[in-house]
C-alpha positions as CSV (number, residue, x, y, z in Angstrom):
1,X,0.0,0.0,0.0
2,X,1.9,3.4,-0.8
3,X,1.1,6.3,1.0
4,X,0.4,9.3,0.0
5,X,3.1,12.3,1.2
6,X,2.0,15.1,3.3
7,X,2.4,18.4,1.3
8,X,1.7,21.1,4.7
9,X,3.9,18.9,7.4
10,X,4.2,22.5,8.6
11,X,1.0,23.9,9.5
12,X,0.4,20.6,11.2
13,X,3.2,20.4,13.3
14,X,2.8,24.1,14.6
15,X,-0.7,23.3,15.4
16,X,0.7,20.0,17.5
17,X,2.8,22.5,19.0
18,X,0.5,25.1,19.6
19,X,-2.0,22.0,21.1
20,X,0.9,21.0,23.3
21,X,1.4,24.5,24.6
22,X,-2.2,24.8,25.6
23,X,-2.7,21.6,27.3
24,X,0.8,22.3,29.3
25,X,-0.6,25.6,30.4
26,X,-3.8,23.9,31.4
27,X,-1.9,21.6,33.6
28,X,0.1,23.9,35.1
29,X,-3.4,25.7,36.2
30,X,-4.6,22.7,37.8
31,X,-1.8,21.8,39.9
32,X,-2.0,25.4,41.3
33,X,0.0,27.5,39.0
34,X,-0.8,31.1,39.5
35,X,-1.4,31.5,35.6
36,X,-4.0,33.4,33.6
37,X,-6.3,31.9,32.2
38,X,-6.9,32.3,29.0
39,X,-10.3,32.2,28.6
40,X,-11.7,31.5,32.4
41,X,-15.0,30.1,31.1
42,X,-13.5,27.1,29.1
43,X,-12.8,24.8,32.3
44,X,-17.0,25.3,32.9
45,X,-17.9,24.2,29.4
46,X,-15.7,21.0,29.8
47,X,-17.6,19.2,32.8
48,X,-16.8,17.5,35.8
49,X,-13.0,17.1,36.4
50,X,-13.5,15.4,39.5
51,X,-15.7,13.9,42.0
């Protein structure tokens, strides 16, 4: 089976990056980190975290 070769490897990999970035950031909140949030009504829209 020959695959086909990825013509935007770029765009991808700085939106992997940028993914990374944001879901470091949101650990860092939850573990107490004194960071801003970003946008402080996103952790309400996901749903329970915890019981």
């Amino acid at each position: 089976m020959k695959s086909l070769p990825n013509r935007f490897p770029i765009p991808f990999l700085i939106l992997a990056i940028l993914a990374l970035l944001a879901a470091l950031w949101a650990g860092l909140m939850r573990l107490g980190w004194q960071l801003p949030a970003l946008t402080p009504s996103l952790a309400l829209a996901h749903g329970p975290l915890c019981e």
